[in-house]
N, C-alpha and C positions, 0 to 999 in steps of 0.2 A: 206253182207246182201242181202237178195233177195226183189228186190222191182221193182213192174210192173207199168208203167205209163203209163196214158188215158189221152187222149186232155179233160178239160175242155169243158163239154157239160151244157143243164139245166135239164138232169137231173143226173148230178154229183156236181150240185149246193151246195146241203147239205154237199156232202164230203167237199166242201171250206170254205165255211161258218165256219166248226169244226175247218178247219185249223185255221181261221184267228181270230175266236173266244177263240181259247187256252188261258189259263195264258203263258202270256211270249209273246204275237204279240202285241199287245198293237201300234205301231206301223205299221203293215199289216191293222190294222184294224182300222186308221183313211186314209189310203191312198187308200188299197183294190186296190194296184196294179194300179193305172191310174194314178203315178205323172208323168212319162213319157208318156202317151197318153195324157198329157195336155200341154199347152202351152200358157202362159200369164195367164190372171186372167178368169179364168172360174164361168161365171154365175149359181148361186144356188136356186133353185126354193124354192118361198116360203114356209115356214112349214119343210124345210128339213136343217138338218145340211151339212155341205160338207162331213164327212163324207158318210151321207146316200145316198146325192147325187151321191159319189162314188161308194158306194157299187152298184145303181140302173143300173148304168153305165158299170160295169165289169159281172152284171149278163145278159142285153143286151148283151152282146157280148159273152157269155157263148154259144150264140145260132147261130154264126156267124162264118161264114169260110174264112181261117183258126180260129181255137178257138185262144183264149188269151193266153192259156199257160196249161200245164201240172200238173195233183196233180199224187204224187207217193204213191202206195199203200203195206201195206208190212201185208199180210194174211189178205186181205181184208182191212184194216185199212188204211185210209187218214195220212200220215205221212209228208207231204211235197208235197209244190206249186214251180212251175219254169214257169216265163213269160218268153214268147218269139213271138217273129214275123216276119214280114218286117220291115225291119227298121222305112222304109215310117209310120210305124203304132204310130211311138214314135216320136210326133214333136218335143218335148226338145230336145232330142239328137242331131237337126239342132243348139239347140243354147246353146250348152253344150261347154266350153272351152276345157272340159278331153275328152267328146266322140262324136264331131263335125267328120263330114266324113272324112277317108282318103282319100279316092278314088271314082270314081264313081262307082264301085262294088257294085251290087243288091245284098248287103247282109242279112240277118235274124239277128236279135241282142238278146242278153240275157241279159234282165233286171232287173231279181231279183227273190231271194229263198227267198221263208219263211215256216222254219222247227220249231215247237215247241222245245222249252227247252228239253221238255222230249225226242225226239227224236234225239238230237243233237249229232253231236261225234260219230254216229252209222254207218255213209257213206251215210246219206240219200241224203245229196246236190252232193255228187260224184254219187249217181245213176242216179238224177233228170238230171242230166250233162248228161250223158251218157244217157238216153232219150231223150233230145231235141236233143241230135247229132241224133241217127236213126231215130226221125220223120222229122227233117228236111233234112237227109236225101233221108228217104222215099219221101218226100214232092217235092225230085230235086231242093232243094234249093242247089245257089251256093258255099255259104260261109257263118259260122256263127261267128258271131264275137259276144263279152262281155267288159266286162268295171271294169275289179274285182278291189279289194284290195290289195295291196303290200305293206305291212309295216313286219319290221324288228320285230316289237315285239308283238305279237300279242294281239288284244285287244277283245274289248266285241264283242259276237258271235250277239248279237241283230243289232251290226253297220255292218255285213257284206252281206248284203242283195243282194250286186251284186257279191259276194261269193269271195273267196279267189286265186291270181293268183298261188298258188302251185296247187288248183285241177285243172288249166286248163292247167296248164302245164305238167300234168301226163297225162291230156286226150287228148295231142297231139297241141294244140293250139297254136302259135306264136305269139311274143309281134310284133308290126307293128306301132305302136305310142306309146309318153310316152311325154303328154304333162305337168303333175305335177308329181313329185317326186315317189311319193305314188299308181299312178293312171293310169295303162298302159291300152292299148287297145289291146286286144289281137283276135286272128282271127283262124279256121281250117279249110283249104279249103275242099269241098265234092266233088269239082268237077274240074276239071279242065279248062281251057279257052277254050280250044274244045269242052269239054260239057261232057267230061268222066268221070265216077265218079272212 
């Protein structure tokens, strides 16, 4: 599938919104992508649900460098979202058991797809993959590391939001921790420790 990806700007806001508005996000669209930019109990301004409050928050950062994360577009069409960043940008991951630091390695983390039903099974989360690799490597980020799925039998497409470790393992990535069964941390480095890409 040919699918071209754009950083998450405001004014590529609408293409996200359709995303996370599909039948079948239902999910995207009470979190809207900030459960890992948050950390502990986050205050909701009155008159808003947490939802909305979410949403208001991920469209802030829409306008903010680096952007939030990537929609992949396939003949103009919003077909899929891919968060990603600095680590630093995802405070849970400090107090995550499965994707607490390995290392001190400044690395960039990938935090979650969300690909409509209809578009699913088409290669769209393996493109969205293969995008955040060349903008964070455009970017001279060091290392990007992920936090996927690894079960033996594969289950609902809607729980795999931090995507599945066979596409990271086709896209070059290595496991580096595996602190629960199911749940490895996998890493591809862009650069090397001299600073070579």
């Amino acid at each position: 599938m040919d699918l071209v990806t754009r950083p998450l700007t405001s004014e590529r806001w609408a293409d996200l919104e359709a995303l996370f508005l599909a039948k079948g996000c239902s999910m995207a669209r009470s979190c809207w992508c900030m459960y890992y930019r948050e950390s502990g109990k986050v205050a909701v301004p009155d008159g808003l649900t947490a939802a909305e409050h979410r949403r208001r928050r991920l469209q802030a950062l829409a306008a903010s460098d680096p952007p939030p994360g990537l929609i992949g577009y396939r003949d103009g069409v919003p077909v899929g979202w891919v968060s990603l960043g600095p680590r630093e940008a995802f405070p849970r991951l400090r107090r995550s058991p499965v994707a607490k630091a390995v290392d001190d390695l400044p690395v960039w983390s990938i935090v979650c797809f969300v690909v409509p039903p209809e578009y699913r099974h088409q290669g769209v989360a393996t493109g969205l993959l293969q995008g955040a690799v060349a903008f964070a490597r455009e970017r001279g980020v060091v290392a990007l590391e992920a936090y996927p799925v690894d079960k033996a039998v594969h289950g609902s497409d809607a729980w795999l939001w931090n995507g599945a470790m066979s596409m990271y393992a086709k896209a070059g990535f290595a496991e580096v921790a595996r602190r629960k069964p199911e749940r490895p941390v996998v890493r591809l480095m862009l650069k090397n420790l001299a600073g070579k890409a």
